[in-house]
C-alpha positions as CSV (number, residue, x, y, z in Angstrom):
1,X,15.8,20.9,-23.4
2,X,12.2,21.6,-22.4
3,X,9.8,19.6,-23.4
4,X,7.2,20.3,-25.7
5,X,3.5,21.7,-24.9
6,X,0.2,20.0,-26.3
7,X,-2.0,22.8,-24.4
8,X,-4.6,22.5,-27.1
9,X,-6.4,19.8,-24.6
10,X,-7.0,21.3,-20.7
11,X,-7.5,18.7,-17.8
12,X,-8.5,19.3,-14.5
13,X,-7.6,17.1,-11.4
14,X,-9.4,17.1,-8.7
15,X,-7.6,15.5,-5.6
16,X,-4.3,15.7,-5.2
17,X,-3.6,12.3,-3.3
18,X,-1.6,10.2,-4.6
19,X,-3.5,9.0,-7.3
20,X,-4.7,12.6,-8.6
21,X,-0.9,13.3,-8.0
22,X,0.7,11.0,-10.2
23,X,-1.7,11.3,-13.0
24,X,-1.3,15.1,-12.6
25,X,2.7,14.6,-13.5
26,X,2.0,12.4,-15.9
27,X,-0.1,14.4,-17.7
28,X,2.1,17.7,-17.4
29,X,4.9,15.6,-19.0
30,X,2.6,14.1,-21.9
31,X,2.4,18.2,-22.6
32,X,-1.0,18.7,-21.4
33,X,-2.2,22.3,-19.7
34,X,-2.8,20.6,-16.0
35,X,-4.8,22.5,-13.2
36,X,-4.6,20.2,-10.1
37,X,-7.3,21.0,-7.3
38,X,-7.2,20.4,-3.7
39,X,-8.6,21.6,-0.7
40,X,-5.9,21.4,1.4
41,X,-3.8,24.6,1.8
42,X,-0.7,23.2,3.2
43,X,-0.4,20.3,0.7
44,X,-1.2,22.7,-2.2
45,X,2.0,24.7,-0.9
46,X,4.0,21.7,-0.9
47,X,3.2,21.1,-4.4
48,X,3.9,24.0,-5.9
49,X,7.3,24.0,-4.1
50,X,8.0,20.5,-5.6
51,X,7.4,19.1,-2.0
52,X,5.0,16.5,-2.3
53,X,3.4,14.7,0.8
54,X,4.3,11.3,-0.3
55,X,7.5,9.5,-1.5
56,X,6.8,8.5,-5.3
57,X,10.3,8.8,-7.5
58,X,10.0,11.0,-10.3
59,X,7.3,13.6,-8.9
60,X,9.6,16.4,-7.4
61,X,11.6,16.5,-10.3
62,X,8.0,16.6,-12.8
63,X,7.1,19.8,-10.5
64,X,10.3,21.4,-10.8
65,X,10.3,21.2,-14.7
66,X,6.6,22.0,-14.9
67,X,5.0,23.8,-12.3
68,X,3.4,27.3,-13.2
69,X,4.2,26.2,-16.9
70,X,1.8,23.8,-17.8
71,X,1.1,22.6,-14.5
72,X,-0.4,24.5,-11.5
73,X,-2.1,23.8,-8.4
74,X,-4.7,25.6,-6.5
75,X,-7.7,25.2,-4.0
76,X,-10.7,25.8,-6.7
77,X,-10.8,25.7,-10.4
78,X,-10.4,28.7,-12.4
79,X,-12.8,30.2,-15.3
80,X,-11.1,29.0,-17.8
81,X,-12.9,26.1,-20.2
82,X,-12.1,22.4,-20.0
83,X,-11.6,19.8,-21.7
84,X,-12.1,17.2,-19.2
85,X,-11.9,16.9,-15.2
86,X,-10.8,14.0,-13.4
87,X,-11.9,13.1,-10.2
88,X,-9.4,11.9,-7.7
89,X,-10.2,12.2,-4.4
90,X,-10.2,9.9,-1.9
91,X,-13.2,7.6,-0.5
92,X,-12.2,5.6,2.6
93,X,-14.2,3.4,4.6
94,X,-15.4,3.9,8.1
95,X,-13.1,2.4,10.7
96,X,-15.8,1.1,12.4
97,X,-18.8,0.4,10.3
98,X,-16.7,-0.5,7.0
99,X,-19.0,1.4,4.6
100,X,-17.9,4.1,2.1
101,X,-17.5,7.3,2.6
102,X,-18.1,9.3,-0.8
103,X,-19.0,12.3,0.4
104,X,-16.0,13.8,-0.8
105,X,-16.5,12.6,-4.0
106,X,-19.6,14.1,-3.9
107,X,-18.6,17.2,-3.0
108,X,-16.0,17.4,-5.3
109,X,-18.6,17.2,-8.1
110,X,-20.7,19.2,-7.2
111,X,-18.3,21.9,-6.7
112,X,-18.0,21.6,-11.1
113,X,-20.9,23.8,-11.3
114,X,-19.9,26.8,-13.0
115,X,-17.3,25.4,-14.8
116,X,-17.9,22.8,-17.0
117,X,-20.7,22.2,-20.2
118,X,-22.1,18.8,-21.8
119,X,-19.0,18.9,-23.8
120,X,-16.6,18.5,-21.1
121,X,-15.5,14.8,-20.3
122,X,-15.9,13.9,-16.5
123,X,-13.6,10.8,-15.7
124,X,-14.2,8.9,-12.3
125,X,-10.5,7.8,-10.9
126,X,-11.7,7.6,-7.6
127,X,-12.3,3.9,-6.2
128,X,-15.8,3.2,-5.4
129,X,-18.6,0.8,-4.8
130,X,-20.2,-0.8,-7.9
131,X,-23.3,1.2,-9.6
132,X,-21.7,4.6,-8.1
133,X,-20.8,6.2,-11.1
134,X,-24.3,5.9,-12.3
135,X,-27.0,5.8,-9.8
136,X,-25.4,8.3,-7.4
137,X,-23.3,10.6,-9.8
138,X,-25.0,11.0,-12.8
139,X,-28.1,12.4,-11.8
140,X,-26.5,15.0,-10.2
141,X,-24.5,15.6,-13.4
142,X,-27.7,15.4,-15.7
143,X,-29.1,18.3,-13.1
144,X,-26.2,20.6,-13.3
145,X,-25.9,20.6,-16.9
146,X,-29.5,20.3,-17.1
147,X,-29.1,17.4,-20.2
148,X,-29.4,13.7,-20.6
149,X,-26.5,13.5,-22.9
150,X,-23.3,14.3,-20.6
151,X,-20.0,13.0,-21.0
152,X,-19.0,10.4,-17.9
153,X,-16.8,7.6,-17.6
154,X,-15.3,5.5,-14.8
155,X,-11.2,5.0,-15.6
156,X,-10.4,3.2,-12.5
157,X,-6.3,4.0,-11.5
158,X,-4.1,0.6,-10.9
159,X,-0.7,1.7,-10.1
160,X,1.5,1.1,-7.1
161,X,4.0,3.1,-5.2
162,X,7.0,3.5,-6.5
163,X,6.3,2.7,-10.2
164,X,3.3,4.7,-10.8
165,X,4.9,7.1,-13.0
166,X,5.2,4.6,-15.7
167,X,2.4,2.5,-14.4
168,X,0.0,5.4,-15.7
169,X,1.5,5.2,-18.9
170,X,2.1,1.2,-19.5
171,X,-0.5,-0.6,-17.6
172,X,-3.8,-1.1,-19.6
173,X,-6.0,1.6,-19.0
174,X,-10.0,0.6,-18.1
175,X,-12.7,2.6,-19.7
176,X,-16.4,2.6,-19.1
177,X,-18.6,5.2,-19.7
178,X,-22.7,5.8,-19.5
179,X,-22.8,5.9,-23.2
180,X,-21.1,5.2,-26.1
181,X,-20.4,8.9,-26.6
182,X,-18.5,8.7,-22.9
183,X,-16.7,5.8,-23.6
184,X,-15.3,7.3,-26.9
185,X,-14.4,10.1,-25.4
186,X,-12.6,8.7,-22.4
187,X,-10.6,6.1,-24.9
188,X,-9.9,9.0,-26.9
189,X,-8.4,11.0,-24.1
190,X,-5.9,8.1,-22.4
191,X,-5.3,7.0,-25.9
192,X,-2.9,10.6,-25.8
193,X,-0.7,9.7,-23.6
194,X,-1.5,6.0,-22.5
195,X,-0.2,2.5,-25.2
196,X,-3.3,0.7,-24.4
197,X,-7.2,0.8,-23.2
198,X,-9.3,-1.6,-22.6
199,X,-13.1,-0.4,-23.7
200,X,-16.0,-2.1,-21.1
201,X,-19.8,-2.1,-21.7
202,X,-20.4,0.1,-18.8
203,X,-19.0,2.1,-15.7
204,X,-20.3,-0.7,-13.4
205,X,-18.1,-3.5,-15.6
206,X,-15.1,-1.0,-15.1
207,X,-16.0,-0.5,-11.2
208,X,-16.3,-4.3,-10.5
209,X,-13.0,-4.9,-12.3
210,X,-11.3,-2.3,-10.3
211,X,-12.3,-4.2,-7.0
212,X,-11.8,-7.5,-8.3
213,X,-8.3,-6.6,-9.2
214,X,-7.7,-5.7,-5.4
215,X,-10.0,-8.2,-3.6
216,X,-8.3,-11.5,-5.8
217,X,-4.9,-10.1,-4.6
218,X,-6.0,-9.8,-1.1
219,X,-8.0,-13.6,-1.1
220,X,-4.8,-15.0,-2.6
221,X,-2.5,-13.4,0.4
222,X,-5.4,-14.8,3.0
223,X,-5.0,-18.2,1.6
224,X,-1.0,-17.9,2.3
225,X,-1.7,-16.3,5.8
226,X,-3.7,-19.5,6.4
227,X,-1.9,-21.8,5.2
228,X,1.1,-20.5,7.4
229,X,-1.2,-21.2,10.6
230,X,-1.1,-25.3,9.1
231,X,2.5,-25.0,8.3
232,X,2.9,-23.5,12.1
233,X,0.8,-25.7,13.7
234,X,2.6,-29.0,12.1
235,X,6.2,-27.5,12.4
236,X,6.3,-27.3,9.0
237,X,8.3,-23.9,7.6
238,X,5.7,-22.1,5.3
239,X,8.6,-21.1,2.8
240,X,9.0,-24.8,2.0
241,X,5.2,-25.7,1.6
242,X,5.6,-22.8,-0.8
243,X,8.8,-23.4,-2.7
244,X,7.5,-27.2,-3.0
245,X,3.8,-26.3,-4.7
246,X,5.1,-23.9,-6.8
247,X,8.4,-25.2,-8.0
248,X,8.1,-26.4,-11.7
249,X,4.4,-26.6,-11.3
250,X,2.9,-25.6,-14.3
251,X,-0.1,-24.2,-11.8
252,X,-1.0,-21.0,-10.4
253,X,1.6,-20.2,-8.0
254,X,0.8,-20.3,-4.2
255,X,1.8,-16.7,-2.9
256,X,4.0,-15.9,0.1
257,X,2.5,-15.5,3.5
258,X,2.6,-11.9,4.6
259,X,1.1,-8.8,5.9
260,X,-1.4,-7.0,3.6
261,X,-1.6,-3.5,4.0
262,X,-1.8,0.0,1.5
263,X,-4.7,2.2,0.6
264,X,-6.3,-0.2,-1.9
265,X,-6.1,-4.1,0.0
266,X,-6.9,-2.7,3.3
267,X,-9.8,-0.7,1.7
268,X,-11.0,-2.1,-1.6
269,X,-12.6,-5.2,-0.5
270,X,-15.4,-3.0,1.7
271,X,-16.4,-1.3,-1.3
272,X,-17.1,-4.8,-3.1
273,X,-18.7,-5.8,-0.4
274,X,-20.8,-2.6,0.4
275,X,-22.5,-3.1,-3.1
276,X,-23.4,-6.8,-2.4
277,X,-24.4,-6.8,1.5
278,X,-26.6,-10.2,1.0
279,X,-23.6,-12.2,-0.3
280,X,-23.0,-14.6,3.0
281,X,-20.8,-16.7,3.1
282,X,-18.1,-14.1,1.7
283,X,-15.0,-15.4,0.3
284,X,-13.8,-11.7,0.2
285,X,-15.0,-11.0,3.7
286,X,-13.2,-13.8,5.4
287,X,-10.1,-13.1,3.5
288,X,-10.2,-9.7,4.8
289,X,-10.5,-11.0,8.5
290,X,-8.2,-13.3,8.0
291,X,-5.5,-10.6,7.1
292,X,-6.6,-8.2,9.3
293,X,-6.1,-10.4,12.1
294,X,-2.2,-11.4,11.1
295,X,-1.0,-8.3,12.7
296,X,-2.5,-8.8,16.1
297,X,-1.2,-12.7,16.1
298,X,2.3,-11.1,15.4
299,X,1.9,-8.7,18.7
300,X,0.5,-11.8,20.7
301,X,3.6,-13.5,19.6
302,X,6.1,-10.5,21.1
303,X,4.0,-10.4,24.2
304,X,4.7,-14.5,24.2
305,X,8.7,-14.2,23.1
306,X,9.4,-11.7,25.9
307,X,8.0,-13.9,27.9
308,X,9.9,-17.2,26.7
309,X,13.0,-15.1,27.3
310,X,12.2,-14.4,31.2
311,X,11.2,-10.8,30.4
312,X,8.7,-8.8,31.6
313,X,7.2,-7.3,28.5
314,X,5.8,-4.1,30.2
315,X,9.3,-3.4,31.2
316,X,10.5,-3.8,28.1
317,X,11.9,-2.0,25.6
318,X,10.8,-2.6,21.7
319,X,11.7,-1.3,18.6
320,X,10.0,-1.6,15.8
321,X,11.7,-1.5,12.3
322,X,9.3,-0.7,9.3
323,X,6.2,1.8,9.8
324,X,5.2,2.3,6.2
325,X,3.0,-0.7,4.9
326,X,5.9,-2.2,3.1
327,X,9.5,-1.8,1.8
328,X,9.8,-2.8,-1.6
329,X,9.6,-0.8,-3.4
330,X,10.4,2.4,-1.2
331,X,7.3,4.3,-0.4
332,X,5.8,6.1,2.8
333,X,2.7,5.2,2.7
334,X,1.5,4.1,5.7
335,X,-2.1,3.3,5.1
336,X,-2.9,-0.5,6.3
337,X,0.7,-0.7,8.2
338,X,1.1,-3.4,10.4
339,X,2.2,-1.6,13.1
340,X,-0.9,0.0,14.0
341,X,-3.0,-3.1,14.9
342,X,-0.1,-4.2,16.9
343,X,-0.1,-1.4,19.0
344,X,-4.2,-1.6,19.7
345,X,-4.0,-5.5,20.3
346,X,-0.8,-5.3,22.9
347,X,1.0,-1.8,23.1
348,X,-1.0,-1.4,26.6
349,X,1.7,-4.9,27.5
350,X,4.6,-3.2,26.1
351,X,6.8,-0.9,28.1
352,X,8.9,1.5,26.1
353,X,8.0,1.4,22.2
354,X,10.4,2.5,19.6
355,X,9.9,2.7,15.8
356,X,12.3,3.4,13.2
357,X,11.7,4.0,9.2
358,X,13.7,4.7,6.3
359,X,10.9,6.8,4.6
360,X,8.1,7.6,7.1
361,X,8.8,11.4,9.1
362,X,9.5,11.2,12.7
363,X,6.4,13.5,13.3
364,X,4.0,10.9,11.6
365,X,6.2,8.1,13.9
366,X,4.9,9.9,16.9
367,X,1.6,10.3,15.7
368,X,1.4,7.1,16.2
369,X,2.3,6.7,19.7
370,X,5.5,5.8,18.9
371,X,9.2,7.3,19.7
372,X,10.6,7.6,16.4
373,X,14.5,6.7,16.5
374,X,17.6,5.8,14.6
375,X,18.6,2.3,14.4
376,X,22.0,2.5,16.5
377,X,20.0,4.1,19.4
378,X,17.0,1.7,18.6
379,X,18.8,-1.3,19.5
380,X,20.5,-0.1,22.3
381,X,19.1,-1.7,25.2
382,X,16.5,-3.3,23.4
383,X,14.9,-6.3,24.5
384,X,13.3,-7.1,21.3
385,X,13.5,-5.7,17.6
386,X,10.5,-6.7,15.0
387,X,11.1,-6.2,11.3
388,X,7.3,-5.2,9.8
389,X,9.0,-4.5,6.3
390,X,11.6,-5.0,4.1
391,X,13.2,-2.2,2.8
392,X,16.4,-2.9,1.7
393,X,18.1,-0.4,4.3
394,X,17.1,-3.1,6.4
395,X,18.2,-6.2,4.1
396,X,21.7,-4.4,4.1
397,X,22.1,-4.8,8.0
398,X,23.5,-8.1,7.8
399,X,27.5,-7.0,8.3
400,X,26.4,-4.2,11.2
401,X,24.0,-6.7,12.9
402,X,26.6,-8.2,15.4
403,X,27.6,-4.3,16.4
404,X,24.0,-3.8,16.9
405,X,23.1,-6.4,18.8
406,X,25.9,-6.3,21.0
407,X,24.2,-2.8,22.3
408,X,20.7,-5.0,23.1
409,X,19.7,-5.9,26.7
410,X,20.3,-10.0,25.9
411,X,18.9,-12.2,25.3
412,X,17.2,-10.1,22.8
413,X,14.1,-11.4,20.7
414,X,14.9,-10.7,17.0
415,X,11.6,-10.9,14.9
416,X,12.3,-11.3,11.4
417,X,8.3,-10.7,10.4
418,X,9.8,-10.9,6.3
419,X,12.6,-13.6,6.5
420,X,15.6,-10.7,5.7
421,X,17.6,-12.9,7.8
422,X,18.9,-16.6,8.4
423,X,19.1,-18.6,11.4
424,X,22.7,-19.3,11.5
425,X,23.5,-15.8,11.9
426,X,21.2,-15.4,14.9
427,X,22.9,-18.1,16.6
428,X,26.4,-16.6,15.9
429,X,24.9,-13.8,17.2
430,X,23.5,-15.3,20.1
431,X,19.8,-14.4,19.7
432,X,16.2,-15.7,19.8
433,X,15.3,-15.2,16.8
434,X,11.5,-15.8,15.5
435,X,11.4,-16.4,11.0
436,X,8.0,-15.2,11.1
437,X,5.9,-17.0,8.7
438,X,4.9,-13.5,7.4
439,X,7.3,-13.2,4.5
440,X,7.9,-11.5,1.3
441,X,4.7,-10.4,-0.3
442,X,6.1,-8.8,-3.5
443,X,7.6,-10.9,-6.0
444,X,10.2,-8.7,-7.5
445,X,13.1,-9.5,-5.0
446,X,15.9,-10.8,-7.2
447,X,18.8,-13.5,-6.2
448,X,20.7,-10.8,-5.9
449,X,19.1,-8.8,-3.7
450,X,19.1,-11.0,-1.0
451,X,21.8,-10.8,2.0
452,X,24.0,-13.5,1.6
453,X,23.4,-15.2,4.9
454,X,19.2,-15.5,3.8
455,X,19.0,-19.0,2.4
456,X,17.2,-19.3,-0.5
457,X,15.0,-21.9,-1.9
458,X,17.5,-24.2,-4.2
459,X,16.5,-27.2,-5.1
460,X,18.1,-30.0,-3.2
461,X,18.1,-28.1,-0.3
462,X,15.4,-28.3,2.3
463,X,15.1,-24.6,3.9
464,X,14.6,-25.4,7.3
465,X,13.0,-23.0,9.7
466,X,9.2,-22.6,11.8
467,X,6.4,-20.4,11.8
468,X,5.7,-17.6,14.5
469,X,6.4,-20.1,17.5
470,X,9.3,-18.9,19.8
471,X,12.4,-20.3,18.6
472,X,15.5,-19.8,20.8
473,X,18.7,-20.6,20.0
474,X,20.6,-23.8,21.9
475,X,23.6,-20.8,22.9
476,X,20.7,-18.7,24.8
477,X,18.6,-22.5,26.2
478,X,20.3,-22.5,29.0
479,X,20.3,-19.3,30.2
480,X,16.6,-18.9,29.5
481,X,16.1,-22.0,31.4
């Protein structure tokens, strides 16, 4: 049955990233007439033959039912009238200097001229530093519609990969507008389609929650990747010290240690910061170095295993297993991988590098400077396999490890950078296995998603393992040795 239209309202979206994306389908489903703009020829193609750029589940089947219906996309906007435009397009940081980059955003509005009136509501999805919405993008508003009284809010998005679809609709929807009008208007709108909204006093209140949101999450991670370095340092295993703070302690809970990556972590902290340059010392800055760094100690600690095992390491080959930021759940997103840092800190050690993913193409693999590969040819003649995520193609590799490894150049190093596997199977596999003290960083792993040679943390049972430090079996000591 198809579903039924509410074109009376007509939203533009500007951007078709994955936030502009996933709002757009959201939208198209709620009934709304949708015209999503992006600049980009090739990804505007895609989308109109329900082959979108990024893995999100839900969104080819939304642009099946939808598209040229009550959704289309397109490279500029059309003539007719809106009802309101969001803006979605992206503002990274500079990889060197750190600060913003809006000029796309900037862009983007100015390129409404023409087509929209004081009436029509302008929304702000796009991330950015506080006080953008109003010092930088209202004046140019006021002088293209050539009035005071516009209609502008900042409705920072919140979702994450894999459950955005119903993130738009569920999670609490953050409106801040320049005037009461705006923020009326904006509550109006989400109310539509959205169950809750949560009105601010202004779009800087709605800007700094939207970083503050993404730079707590990335302090609390830094203070797990730190206290792994303790935990490593006094041969202590990390997953203990957490499993004993947090057990029954009615106290906020001491995350997992673990790589932090994605488009908003890896990029949301600079844009607090950018708006508050005098604000030494920096929680939020250190925490950022602090994860940042974590993947370059995990290449150090390959560069150290190979050579614990007697191997030279630019002879070597290495396969890495994971190339998207994380596993869980599923998504190809690659922004803030771990892999990448690796590579610039010791790829020029490494001899012949592999990497395999579930999600990620081979053509964005080798873009990397990688050889993309399957797993079976992966491990053959390997001399050491790292795990940088955990998607559960890889949790289910328990039974097929021994066939695997039997293919390796032995003694092979096995890196288990997310704790998918146990000890005692790399000793009945005869491996060196490292349990890196990088583990799982999203809490919705269930009991039953684990392999069942991963022990768990029951009470009355002491998990025993170390931190990143070499660890090789007794089976291999000798003939390390």
């Amino acid at each position: 049955m198809q579903p039924r239209l509410n074109t009376d309202f007509r939203v533009a979206v500007v951007g078709l990233g994955y936030v502009g994306l996933t709002l757009s389908c959201v939208l198209a489903r709620e009934g709304f007439l949708v015209h999503g703009i992006d600049v980009d020829p090739e990804l505007i193609r895609g989308i109109r033959e329900a082959r979108p750029r990024f893995h999100e589940p839900g969104i080819p089947e939304i642009l099946a039912t939808h598209m040229e219906r009550n959704l289309f996309a397109g490279e500029k906007l059309g003539q007719s009238s809106l009802d309101a435009v969001v803006l979605a397009v992206s503002t990274p940081v500079d990889d060197v200097t750190r600060r913003p980059r809006l000029g796309h955003l900037i862009a983007a509005v100015e390129g409404l001229a023409g087509h929209i009136t004081s009436d029509t509501l302008i929304i702000v999805r796009s991330t950015v530093p506080v006080g953008t919405t109003t010092r930088i993008l209202q004046p140019i508003l006021r002088d293209m519609l050539r009035t005071n009284d516009i209609l502008l809010a900042f409705c920072p998005e919140r979702t994450i990969q894999g459950q955005a679809l119903r993130e738009v609709k569920n999670l609490p929807q953050l409106v801040g507008g320049v005037n009461a009008r705006s923020t009326e208007a904006a509550r109006a709108f989400f109310e539509r389609f959205c169950g809750r909204v949560v009105t601010l006093s202004s779009p800087e209140a709605a800007e700094l929650t939207k970083l503050v949101n993404n730079a707590h999450t990335d302090v609390l991670y830094a203070f797990a990747n730190e206290m792994a370095g303790y935990a490593e340092r006094h041969g202590v295993d990390p997953r203990e010290v957490v499993h004993g703070a947090n057990f029954e302690y009615p106290r906020p809970d001491v995350a997992h240690p673990g790589f932090v990556g994605g488009g908003c972590l890896s990029k949301d902290p600079y844009l607090l910061l950018d708006a508050t340059p005098d604000s030494e010392p920096s929680l939020v800055r250190n925490a950022r170095r602090i994860n940042e760094e974590l993947p370059r100690r995990v290449g150090r600690r390959i560069v150290e295993g190979l050579l614990s095992l007697g191997k030279n390491p630019s002879n070597s080959r290495v396969l890495f297993c994971g190339v998207a930021y994380k596993g869980t759940p599923p998504t190809d997103d690659t922004r803030g991988n771990p892999l990448e840092p690796i590579l610039e800190a010791v790829g020029h050690r490494l001899g012949e590098k592999l990497a395999h993913d579930f999600q990620v193409s081979d053509a964005r693999i080798r873009a990397m400077g990688v050889e993309p590969t399957s797993l079976s040819e992966g491990f053959e003649s390997a001399d050491a396999v790292v795990f940088l995520n955990n998607h559960r193609g890889y949790r289910e590799l328990a039974a097929s490890l021994p066939v695997l490894a039997a293919k390796s150049h032995a003694p092979l190093l096995f890196m288990d950078c997310w704790r998918i596997f146990d000890t005692p199977l790399a000793g009945a596999l005869g491996m060196a296995i490292e349990q890196g003290t990088v583990g799982p960083t999203d809490f919705s792993l269930s009991e039953a998603d684990a392999p069942p040679l991963l022990v768990r943390d029951i009470p009355g049972i002491v998990y025993q393992s170390i931190g990143l430090a070499p660890c090789i079996t007794s089976s291999l000591a000798a003939r390390v040795s």
